[in-house]
KOLZAMAR-601103 format. One line per 5 residues: their letters; for each residue x, y, z of N, C-alpha, C. Coordinates in steps of 0.1 Angstrom, whole numbers, plus 5000, padded with zeros to 4 digits. Each point is the difference from the previous one (the first is absolute). Example, Ala and Ser with C-alpha at 12.3 -4.5 7.8 and 13.67 -1.06 7.14 Angstrom:
# KOLZAMAR-601103
as> 5132,4943,5078,4991,5012,5000,5009,5012,5000; 4996,5011,4993,5009,5011,5000,4992,5011,5008
***
This chain:
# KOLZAMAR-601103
xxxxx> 3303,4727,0891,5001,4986,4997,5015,4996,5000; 5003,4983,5013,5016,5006,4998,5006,4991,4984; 5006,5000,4994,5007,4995,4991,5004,4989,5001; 5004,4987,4997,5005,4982,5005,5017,5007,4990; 5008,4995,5007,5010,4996,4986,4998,4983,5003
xxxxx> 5005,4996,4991,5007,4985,4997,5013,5000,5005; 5000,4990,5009,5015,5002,5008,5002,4983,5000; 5010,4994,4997,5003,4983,5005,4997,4998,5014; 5001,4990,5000,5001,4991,5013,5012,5001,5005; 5009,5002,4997,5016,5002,5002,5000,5018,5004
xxxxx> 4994,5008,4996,5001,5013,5006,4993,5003,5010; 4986,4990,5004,4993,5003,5007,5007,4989,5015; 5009,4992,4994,5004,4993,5013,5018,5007,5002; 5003,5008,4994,5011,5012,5004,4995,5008,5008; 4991,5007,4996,4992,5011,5014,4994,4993,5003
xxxxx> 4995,4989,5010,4998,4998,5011,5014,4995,5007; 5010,4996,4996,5012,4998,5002,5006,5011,5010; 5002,5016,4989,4999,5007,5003,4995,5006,5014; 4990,5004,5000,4988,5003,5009,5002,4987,5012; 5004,4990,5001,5006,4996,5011,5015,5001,5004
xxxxx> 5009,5003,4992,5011,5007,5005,5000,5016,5006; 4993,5004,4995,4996,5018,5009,4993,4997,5010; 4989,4993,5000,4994,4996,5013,5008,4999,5010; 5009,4990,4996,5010,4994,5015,5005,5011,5006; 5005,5016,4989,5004,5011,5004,4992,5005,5010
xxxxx> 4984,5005,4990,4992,5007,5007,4997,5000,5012; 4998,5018,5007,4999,5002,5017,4988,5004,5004; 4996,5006,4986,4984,5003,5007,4987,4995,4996; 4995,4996,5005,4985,4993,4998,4994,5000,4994; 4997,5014,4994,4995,5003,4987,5005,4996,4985
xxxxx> 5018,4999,5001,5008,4994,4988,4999,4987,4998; 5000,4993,5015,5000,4984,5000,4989,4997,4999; 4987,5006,4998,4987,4995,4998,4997,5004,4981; 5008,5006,4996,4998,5007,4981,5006,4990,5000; 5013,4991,5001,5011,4998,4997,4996,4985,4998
xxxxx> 4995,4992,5011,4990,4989,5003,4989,5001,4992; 4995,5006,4996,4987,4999,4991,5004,5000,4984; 5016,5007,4999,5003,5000,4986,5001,4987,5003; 5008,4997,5004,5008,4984,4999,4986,4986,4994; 4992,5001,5008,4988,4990,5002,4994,5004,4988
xxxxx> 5001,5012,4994,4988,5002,4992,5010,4999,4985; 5019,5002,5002,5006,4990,4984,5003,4990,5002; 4996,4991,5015,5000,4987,4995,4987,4994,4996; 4991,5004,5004,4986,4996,4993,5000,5003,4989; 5006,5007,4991,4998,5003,4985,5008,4991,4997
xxxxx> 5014,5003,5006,5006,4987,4990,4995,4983,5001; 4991,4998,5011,4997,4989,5001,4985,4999,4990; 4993,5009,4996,4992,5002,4991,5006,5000,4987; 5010,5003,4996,5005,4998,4990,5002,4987,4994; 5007,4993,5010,5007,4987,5000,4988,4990,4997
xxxxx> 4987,5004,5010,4990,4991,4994,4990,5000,4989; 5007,5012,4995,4993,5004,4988,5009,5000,4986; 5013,4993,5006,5008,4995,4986,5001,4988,5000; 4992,4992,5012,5004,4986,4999,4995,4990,4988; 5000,4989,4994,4998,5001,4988,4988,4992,5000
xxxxx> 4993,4996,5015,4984,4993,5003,4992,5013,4997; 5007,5013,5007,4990,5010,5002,5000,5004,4989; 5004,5000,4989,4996,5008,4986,4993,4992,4989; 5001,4987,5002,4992,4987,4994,4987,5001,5008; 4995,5005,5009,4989,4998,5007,4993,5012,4999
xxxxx> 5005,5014,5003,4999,5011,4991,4991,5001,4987; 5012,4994,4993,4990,5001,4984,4993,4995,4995; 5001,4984,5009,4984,4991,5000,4986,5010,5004; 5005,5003,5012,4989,5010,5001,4994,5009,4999; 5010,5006,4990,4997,5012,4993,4992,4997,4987
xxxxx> 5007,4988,4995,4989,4993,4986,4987,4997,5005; 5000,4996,5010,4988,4991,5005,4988,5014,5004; 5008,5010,5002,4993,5017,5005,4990,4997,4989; 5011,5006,4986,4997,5002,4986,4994,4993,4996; 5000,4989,5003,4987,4989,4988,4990,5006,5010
xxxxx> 4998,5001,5010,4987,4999,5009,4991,5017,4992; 5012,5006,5002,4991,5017,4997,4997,4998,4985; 5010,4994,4991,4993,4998,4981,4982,4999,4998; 4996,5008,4994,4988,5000,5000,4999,4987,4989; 4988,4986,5001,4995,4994,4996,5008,4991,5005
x> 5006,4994,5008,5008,4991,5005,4989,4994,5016
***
């Protein structure tokens, strides 16, 4: 099972940073293709992050999490 750390949006948009500065190095196909998939796959996190601190998405969130919870309350 792999492990998640918690990393910011600011660390995850440094390595893809990263990972496109090696890229522009990289000579072989197989480096520029890890290298490209790192990049795409910490900018998706940190753009997941971002929409998941925005402050619509956590007010909407917990509406729906209340609204979960009344529904499962038994005699409700």
């Amino acid at each position: 099972m792999e492990v998640l750390e918690r990393r910011s949006a600011a660390y995850h948009r440094a390595a893809a940073a990263r990972a496109r500065r090696l890229l522009a190095e990289a000579t072989t196909p197989w480096v520029k293709e890890q290298l490209a998939e790192a990049m795409e796959r910490h900018d998706h996190i940190a753009a997941e992050i971002d929409r998941a601190s925005e402050p619509d998405a956590n007010t909407a969130s917990s509406h729906g999490e209340a609204d979960a919870m009344s529904s499962e309350t038994p005699g409700r």
